[in-house]
C-alpha positions in Angstrom: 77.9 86.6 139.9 78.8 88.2 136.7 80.8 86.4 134.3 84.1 88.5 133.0 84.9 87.6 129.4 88.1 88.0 127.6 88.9 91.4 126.0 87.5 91.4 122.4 89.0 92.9 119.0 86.7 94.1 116.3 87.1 92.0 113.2 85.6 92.9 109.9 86.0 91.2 106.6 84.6 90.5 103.6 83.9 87.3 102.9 83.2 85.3 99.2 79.3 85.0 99.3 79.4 80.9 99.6 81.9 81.3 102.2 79.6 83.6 104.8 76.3 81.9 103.8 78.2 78.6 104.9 79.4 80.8 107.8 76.0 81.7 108.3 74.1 77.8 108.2 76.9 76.7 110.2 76.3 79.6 113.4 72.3 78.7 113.1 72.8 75.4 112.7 75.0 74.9 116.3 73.4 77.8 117.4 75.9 79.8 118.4 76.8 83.6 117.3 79.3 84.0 114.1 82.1 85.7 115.9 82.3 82.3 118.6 82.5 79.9 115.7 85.3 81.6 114.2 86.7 82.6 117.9 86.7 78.8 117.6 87.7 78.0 114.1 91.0 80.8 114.7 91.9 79.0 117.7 91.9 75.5 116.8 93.5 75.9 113.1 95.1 79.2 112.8 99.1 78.5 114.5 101.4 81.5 113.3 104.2 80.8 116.0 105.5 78.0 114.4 106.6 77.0 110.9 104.2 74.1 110.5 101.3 76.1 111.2 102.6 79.1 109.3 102.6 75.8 106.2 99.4 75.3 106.7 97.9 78.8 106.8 100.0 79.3 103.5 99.0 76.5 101.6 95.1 77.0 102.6 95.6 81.0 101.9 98.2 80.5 98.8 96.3 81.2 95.5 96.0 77.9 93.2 97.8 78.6 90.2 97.7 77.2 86.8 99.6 77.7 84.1 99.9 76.6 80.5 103.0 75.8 78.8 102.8 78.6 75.2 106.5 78.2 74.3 108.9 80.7 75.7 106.3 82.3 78.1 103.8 80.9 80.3 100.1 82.0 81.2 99.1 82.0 84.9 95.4 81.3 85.0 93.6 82.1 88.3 96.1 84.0 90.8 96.2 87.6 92.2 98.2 90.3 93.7 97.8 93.5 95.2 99.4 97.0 94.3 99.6 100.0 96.1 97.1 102.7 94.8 99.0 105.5 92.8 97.3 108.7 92.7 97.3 109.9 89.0 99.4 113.1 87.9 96.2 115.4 87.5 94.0 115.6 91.1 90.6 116.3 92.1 90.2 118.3 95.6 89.4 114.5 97.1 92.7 113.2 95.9 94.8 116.1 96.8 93.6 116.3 100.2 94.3 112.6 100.5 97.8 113.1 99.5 98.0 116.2 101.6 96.1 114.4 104.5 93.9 117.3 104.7 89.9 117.7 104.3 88.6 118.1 100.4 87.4 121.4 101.7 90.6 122.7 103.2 92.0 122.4 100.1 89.4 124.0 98.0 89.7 126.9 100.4 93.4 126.8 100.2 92.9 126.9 96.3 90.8 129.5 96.8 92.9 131.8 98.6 95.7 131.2 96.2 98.2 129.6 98.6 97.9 126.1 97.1 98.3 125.6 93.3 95.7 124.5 91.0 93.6 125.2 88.3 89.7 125.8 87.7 88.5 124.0 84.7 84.6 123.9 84.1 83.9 125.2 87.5 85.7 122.3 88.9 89.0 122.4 91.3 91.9 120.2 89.6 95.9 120.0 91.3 99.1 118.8 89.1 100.5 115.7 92.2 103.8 117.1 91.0 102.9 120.8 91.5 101.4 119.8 95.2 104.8 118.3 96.3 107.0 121.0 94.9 104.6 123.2 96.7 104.9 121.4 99.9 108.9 121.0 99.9 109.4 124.6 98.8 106.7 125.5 102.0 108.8 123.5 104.9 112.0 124.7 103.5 114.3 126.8 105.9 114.5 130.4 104.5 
């Protein structure tokens, strides 16, 4: 008889390098494959449905900060945070296709024809971001 098991999600992360070796000593120390031991870990320690678990998560995931006192401003030592990637004002064909959701090549093609705005400089492709919006707005305008 074949044994069923429980639908799967693909997980990938990257982990801190002591963090997946331990990861690593612990799977072949038990054993066991990686993905059960955290199948494991996630479903004995990881509670988001209720406040006390969300706590917990928080203050193991929160970053330690410390600061030191300088007067009239203080100096956070050892925290993080994430921003949003802005494209810059001058584009390569990569970048404007990325904010155009279209192929690099598409849009070297579309440069090429002379429907999309942009320069050559040095034999290389370059698109003002502000000159690609305008572009777009003025191109899904009723007229």
């Amino acid at each position: 008889m074949s044994r069923r098991s429980a639908p799967t999600s693909a997980l990938y992360v990257r982990l801190p390098a002591g963090e997946a070796e331990k990861l690593d000593r612990a799977a072949l120390a038990l054993g066991i494959h990686k993905k059960d031991l955290v199948a494991g870990l996630v479903s004995r320690y990881v509670d988001p449905d209720t406040e006390r678990g969300l706590g917990e998560l928080d203050r193991l995931t929160s970053p330690r900060r410390v600061t030191v006192d300088l007067g009239e401003s203080a100096l956070a030592v050892g925290s993080y945070s994430f921003h949003q990637y802005e494209l810059p004002e001058v584009l390569s064909p990569e970048q404007a296709g990325q904010l155009l959701q279209l192929d690099w090549l598409v849009v070297i093609q579309l440069a090429e024809s002379g429907e999309l705005p942009g320069r050559k400089l040095h034999g290389e492709w370059r698109f003002s971001r502000a000159g690609l919006i305008a572009w777009l707005e003025a191109s899904v305008r009723p007229g």
